[in-house]
Backbone as numpy.savetxt, mean C-alpha at the origin, in Angstrom:
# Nx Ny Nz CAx CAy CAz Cx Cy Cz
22.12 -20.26 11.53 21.28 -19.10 11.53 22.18 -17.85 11.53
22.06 -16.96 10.78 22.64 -15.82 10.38 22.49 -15.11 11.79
23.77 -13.87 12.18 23.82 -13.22 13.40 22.85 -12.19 13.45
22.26 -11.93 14.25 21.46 -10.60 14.78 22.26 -9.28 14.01
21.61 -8.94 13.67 22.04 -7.04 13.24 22.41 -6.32 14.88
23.68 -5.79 14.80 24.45 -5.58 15.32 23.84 -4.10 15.90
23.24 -3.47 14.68 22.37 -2.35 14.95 20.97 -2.54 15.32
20.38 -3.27 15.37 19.10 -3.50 15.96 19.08 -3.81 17.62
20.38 -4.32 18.10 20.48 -4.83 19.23 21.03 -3.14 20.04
21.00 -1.63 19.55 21.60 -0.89 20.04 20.37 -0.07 21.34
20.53 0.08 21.75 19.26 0.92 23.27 18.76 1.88 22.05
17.07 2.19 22.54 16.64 2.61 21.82 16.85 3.85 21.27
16.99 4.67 22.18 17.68 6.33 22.28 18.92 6.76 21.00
19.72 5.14 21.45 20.89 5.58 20.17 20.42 4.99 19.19
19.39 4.30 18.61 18.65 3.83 17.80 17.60 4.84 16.95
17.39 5.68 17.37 16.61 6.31 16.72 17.73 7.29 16.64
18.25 8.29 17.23 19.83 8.77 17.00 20.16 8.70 15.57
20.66 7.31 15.22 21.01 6.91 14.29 19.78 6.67 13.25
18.87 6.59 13.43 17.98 7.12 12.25 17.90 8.45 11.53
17.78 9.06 12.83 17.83 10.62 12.67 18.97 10.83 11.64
20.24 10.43 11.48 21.52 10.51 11.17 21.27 10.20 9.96
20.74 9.52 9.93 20.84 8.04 8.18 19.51 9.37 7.54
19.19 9.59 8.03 17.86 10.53 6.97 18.52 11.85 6.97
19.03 12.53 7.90 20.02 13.91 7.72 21.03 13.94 6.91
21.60 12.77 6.62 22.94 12.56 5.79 22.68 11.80 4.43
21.36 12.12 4.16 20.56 11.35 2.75 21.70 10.24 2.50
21.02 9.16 3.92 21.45 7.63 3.58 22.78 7.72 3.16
23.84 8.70 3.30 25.24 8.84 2.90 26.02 8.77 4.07
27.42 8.87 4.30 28.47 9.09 5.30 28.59 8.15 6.38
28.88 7.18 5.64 28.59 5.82 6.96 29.88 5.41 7.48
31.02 6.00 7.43 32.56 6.19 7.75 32.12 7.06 8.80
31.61 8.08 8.77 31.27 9.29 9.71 30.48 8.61 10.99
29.41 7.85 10.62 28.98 7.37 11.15 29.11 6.22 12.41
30.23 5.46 11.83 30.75 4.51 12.15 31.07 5.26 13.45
32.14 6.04 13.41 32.96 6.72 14.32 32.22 7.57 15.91
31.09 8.13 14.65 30.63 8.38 15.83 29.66 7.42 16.69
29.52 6.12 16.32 29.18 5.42 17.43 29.78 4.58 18.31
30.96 4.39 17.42 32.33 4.10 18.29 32.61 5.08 19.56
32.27 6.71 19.26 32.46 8.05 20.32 31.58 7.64 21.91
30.15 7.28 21.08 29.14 7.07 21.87 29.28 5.56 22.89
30.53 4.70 22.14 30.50 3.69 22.80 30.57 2.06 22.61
29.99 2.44 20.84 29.57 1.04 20.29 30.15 0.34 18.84
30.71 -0.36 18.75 31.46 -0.79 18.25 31.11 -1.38 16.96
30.33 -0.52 15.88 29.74 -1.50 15.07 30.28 -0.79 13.37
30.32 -1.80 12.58 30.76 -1.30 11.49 30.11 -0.53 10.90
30.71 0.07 9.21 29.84 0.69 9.04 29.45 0.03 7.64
29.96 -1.22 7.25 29.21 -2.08 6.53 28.03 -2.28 7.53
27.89 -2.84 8.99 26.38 -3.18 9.16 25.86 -1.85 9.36
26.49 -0.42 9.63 25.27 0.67 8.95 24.46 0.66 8.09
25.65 0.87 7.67 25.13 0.88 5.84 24.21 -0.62 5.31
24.18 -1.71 5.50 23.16 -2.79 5.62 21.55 -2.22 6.49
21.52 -1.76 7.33 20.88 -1.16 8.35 20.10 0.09 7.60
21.48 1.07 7.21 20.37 2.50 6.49 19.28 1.90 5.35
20.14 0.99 4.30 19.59 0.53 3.44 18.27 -0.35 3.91
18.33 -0.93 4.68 16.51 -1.39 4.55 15.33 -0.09 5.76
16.19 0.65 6.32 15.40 1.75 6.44 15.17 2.93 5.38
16.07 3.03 5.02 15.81 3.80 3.43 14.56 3.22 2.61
14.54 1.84 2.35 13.95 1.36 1.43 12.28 1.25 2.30
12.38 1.26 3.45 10.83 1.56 5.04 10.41 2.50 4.33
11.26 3.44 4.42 10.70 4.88 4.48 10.65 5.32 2.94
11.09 5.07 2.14 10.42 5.30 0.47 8.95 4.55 -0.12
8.81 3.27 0.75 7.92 2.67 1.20 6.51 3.47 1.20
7.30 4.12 2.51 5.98 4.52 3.26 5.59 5.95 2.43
6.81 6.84 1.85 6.37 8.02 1.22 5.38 7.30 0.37
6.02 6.58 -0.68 5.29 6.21 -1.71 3.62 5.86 -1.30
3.03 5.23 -0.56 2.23 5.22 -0.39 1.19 6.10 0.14
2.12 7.49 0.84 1.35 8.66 1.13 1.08 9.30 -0.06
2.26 9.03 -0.93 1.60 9.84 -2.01 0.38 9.51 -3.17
0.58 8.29 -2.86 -0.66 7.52 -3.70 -1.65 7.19 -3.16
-2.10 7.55 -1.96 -3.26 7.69 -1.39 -3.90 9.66 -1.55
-2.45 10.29 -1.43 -3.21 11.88 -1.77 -3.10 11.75 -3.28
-2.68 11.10 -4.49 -3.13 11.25 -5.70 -4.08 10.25 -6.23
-5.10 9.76 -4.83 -5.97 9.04 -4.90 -7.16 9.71 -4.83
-6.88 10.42 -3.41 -7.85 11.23 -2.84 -7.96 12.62 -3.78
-7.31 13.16 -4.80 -7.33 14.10 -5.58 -7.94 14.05 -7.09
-7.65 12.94 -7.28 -7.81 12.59 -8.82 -8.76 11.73 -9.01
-9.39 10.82 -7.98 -10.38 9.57 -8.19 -11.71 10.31 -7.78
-12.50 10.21 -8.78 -13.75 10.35 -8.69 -14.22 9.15 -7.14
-15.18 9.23 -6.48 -15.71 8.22 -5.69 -17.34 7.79 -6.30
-17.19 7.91 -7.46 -18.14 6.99 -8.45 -18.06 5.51 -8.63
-18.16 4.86 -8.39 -18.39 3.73 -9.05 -17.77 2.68 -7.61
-17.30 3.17 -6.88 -16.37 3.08 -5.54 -14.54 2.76 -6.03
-14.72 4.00 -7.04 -13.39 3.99 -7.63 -12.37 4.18 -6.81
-12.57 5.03 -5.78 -11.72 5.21 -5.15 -11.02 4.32 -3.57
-12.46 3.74 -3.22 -12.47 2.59 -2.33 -11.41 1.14 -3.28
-11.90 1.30 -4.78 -11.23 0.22 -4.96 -9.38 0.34 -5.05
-9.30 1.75 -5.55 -7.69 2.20 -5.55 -7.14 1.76 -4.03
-7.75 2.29 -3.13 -7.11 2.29 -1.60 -7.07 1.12 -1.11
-8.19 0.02 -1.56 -7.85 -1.84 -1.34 -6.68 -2.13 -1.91
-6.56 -1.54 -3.50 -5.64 -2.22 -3.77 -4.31 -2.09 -3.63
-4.01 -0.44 -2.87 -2.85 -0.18 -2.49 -2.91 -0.87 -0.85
-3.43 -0.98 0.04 -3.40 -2.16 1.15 -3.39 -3.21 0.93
-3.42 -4.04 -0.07 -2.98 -5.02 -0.73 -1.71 -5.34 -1.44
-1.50 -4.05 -1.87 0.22 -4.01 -2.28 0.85 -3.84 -0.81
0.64 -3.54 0.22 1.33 -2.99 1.59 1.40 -4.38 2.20
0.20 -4.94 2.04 0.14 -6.09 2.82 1.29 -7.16 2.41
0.81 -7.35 1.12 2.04 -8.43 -0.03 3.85 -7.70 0.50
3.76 -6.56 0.52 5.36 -6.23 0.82 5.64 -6.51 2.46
4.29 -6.17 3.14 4.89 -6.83 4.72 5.06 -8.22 4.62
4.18 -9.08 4.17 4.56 -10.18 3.96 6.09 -10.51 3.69
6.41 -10.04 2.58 7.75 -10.21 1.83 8.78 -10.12 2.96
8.83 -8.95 3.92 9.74 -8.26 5.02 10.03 -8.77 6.51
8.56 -10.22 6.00 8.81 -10.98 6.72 10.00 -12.14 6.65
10.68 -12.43 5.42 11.80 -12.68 5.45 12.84 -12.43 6.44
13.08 -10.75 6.37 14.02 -10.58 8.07 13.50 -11.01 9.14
12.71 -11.23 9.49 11.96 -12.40 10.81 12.73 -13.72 10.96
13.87 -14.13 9.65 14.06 -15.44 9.98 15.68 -15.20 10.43
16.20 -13.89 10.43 17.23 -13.94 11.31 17.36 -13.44 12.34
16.03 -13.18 12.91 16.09 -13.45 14.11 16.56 -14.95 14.97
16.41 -14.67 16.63 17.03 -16.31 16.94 15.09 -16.60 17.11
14.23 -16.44 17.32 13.36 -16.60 18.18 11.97 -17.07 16.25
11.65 -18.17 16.14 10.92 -18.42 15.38 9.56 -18.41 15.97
9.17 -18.12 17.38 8.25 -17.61 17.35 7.62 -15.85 16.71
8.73 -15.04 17.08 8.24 -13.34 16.31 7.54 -14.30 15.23
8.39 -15.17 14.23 8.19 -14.76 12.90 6.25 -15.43 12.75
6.39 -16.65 13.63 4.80 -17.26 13.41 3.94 -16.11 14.22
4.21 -15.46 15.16 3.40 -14.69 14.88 2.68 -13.42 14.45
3.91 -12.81 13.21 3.74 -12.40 12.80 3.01 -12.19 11.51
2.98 -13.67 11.07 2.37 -14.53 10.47 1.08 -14.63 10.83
0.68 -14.80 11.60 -0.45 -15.07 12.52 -1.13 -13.58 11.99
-0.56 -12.70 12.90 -1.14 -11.25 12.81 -2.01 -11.17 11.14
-0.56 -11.19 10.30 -1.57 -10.81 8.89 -2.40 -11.74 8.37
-1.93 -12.85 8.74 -2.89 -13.87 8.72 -4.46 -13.56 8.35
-4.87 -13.34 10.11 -5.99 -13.13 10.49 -6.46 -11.24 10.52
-5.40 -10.60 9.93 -6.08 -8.97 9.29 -6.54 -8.85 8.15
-5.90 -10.49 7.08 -6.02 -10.18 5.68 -7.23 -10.26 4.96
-8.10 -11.02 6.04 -9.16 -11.98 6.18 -10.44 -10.66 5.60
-10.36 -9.71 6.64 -11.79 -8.69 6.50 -11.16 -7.64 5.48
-9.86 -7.79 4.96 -9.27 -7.39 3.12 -10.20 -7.62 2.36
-9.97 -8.80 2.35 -10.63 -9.67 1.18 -11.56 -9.86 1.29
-12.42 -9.66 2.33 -13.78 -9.49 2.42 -14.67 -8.49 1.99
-13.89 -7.25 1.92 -14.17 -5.74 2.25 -13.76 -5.51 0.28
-13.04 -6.21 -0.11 -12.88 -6.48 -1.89 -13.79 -7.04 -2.18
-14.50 -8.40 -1.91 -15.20 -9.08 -2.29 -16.68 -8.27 -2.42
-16.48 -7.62 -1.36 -18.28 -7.24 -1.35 -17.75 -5.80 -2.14
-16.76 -4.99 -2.05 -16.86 -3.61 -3.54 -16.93 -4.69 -4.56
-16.73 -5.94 -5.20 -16.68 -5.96 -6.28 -18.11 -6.41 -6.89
-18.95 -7.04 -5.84 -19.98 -7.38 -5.93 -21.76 -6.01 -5.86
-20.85 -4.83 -5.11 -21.40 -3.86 -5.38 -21.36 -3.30 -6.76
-20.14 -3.14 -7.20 -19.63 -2.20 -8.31 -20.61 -3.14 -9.31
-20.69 -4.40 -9.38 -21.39 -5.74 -10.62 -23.33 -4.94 -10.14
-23.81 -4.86 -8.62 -24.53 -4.90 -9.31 -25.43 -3.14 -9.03
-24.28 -2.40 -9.09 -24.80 -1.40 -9.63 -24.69 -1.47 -11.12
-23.66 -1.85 -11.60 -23.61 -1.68 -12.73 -24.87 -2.65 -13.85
-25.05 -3.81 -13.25 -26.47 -4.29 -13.45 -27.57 -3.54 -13.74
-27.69 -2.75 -12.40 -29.21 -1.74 -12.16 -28.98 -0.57 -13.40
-28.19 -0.03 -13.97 -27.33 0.80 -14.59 -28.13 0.70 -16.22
-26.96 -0.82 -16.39 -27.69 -1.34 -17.62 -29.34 -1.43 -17.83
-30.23 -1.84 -16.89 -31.55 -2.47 -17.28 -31.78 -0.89 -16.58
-31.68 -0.21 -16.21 -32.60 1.18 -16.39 -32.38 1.73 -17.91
-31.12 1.34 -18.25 -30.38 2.39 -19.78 -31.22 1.54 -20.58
-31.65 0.24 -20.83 -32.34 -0.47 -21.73 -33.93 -0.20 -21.34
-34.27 0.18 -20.52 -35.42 0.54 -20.48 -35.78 1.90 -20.99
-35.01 2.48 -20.76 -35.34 4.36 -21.63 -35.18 4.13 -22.41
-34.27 3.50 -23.20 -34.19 3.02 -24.32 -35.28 2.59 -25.09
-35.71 1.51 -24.52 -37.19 1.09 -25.05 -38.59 2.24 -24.85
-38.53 2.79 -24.00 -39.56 3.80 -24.23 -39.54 5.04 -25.13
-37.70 5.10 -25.04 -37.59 6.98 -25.62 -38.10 5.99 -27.48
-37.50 4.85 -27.40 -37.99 4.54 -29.40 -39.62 4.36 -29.59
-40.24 3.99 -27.94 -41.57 4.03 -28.41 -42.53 5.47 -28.65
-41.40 6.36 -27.89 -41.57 8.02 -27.80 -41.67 8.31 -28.85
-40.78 7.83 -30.17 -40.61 8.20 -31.63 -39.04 8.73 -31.73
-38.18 8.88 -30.53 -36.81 9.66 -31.07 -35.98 7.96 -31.67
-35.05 8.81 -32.34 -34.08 8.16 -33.33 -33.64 7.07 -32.48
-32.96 6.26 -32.98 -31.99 5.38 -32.63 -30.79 5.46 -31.89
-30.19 7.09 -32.48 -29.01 7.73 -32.27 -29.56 8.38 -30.94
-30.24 8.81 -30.98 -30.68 10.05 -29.31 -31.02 8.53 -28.91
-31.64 7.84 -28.68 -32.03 6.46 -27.70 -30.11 6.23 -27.27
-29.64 6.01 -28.60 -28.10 5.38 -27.70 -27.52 6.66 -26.95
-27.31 7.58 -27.56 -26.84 8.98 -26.62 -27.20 8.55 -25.57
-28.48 8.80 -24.97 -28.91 8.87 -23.95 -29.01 7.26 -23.07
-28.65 6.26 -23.31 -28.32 5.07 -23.05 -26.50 5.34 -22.75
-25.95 5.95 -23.51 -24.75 6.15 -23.17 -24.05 6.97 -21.69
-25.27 8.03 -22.08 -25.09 9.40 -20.27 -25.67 8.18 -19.10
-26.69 7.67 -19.42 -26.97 6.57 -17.96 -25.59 6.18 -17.43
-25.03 5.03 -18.53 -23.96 3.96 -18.24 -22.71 5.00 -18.19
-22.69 6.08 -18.25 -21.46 7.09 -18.09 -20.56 6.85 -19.72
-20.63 5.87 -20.15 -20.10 5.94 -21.65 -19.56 7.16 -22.15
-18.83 7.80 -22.66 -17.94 8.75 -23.20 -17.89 8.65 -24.73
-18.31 9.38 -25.64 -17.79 8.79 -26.89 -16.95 9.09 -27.71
């Protein structure tokens, strides 16, 4: 079993310290770094920094990325059709699939319990996901149902009205939102 991160095992205080550091020094200067935790006391390279900045770097681009695609969710998505409910499943679904993935570092830990139950955790969160998908998709089907058989019904009356074919589909088209 691969050794514990040398930096994960540091008290929390100089742990976040050194976050602070790794985001002030845009993920650069890990010679600098080194040294000064050698100052502070601790003896760790700055290959396992630099191992260390790099999967917090990659947390925290993570996490931007997903702030930003929830505000160019919340800006740009109509909440028609539950367009926008369906964007935000499916970006908690991309979040979920990458915690999953990150569960990999769980296995160098010494303790194979974290990792089952961490396992466990998404396990049993992923559950009312896919539930909460299942029923938008079954909404979105049968609005879009009710949609169609109202648009075929004006349809059938506006031709018994006497208008064209062409104004019947127009207006079969504005129901179903159609664009042409």
């Amino acid at each position: 079993m691969p050794k514990r991160s040398t930096v994960k095992q540091l008290p929390k205080a100089v742990k976040d310290w050194l976050d602070a550091a790794l985001v002030e020094s845009n993920f650069s200067g890990y010679r600098e770094l080194e040294e000064a935790l050698k100052k502070r006391g601790y003896d760790i390279s700055k290959s396992a920094v630099h191992r260390y900045g790099q999967k917090l770097e990659q947390r925290l681009a993570s996490i931007k990325a997903s702030t930003e695609a929830a505000k160019v969710i919340s800006e740009n998505i109509s909440n028609e059709k539950g367009a926008q409910s369906d964007a935000i499943l499916e970006m908690i679904q991309s979040e979920v699939f990458q915690a999953l993935m990150s569960l990999e570092e769980i296995k160098e830990e010494d303790d194979p319990m974290k990792r089952l139950t961490a396992l466990s955790f998404v396990g049993k969160n992923i559950s009312p996901l896919i539930g909460a998908s299942i029923n938008l998709k079954k909404y979105q089907a049968e609005i879009k149902a009710r949609a169609e058989a109202a648009a075929k019904e004006v349809e059938t009356l506006v031709k018994k009205g006497g208008l064209s074919a062409d104004t019947a589909d127009q207006i079969r088209q504005q129901i179903l939102g159609i664009t042409a």
